[in-house]
N, C-alpha and C positions, 0 to 999 in steps of 0.2 A: 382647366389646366392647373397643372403643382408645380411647385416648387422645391427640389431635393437636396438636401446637406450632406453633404460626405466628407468624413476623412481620409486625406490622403498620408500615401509616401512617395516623396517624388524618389523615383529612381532615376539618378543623375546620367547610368551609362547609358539608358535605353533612351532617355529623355523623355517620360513620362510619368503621367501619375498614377499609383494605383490605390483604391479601394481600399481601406482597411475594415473589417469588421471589427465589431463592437457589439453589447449586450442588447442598443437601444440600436438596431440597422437601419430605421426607416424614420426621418424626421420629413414629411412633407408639409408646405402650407399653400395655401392657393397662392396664385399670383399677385392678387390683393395683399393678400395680407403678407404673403412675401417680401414685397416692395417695402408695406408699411416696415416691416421688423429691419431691413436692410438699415433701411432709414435712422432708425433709431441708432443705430451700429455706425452708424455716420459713412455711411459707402455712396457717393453720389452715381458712380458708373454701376447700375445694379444689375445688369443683366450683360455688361459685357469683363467684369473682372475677371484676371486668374484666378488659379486658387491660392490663397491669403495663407502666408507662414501661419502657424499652427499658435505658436505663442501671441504673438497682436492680437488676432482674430479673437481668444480668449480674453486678453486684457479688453478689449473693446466690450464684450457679453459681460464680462465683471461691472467695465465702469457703469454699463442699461442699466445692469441689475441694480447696482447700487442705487443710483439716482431713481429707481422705479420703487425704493421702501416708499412702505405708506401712500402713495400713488399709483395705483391702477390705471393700467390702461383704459382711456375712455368707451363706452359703448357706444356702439353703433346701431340705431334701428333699424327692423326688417323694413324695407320697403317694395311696393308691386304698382312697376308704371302698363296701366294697359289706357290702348285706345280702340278704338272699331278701327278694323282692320290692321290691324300690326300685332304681331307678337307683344306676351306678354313677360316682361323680364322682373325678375324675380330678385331684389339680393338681401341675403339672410341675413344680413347685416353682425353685428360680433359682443359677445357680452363683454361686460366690463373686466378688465382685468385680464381677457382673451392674450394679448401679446404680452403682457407680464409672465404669467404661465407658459407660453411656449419658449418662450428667452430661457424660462430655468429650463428645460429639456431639453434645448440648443444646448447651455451650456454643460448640461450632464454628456449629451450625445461628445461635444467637443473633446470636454475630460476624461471622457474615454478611449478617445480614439488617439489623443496624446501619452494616455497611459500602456496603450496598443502597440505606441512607436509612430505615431503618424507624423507629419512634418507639416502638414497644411491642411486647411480647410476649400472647400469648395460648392457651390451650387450650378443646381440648373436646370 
C-alpha cells in the first residue's frame, strides 16, 4: 500500500478540494515510511487529518529539513522472518538518509504546488 501528497485548492463555493498539478505529480511513500515522515512533521493524527493550509504544512517540511543537516536519517536493515509453515514476510528495510531525501521532494512537490495557487496540502 502508498501513500499520496497532493496539492490542493480549496474551492470554498463547491466546498471541496481540488487537485493541483505540478511539474513533480506523484510523490508516493509506503505506509511505513509514510507514517515515519508524517512523524517527523509532528502530525500525531496521520491518517485521519484534513488537508493542512498550504503555508504550515511547508513551515513544518522547512523546520525537518533544517534540523535534518548533517543528520541522516537512520538506516533500517533488510529483514526475512520465515518459519515452516507460514509465509514468508519480507521487509526491505531503508537506506540511510532515505526520509531526509524524500522530505526534500515533499518539499519541492509542496513549493510548487503553492507556486501553482494551491491553498493546502493533503494525503492518503
Amino acid at each position: 500500500m502508498t501513500v499520496s501528497f497532493y496539492p490542493y485548492i480549496f474551492d470554498a463555493g463547491a466546498e471541496e478540494y481540488l487537485i493541483v498539478e505540478t511539474a513533480n505529480e506523484i510523490f508516493d511513500l509506503s505506509n511505513a515510511n509514510a507514517s515515519d515522515l508524517l512523524s517527523v512533521l509532528g502530525f500525531e493524527a496521520l491518517w485521519s487529518a484534513p488537508p493542512q493550509p498550504i503555508l504550515g504544512f511547508l513551515d513544518r517540511v522547512t523546520a525537518a529539513l533544517r534540523k535534518s543537516i548533517d543528520q541522516p536519517s537512520a538506516e533500517i536493515p533488510m529483514t526475512i522472518d520465515r518459519a515452516p509453515g507460514r509465509m514468508t514476510v519480507v521487509d526491505c528495510g531503508r537506506a540511510e538518509g532515505y526520509l531526509n531525501r524524500r522530505l526534500h521532494e515533499l518539499s519541492t512537490l509542496v513549493r510548487q504546488g503553492k507556486d501553482a495557487g494551491a491553498t493546502h496540502v493533503g494525503w492518503g
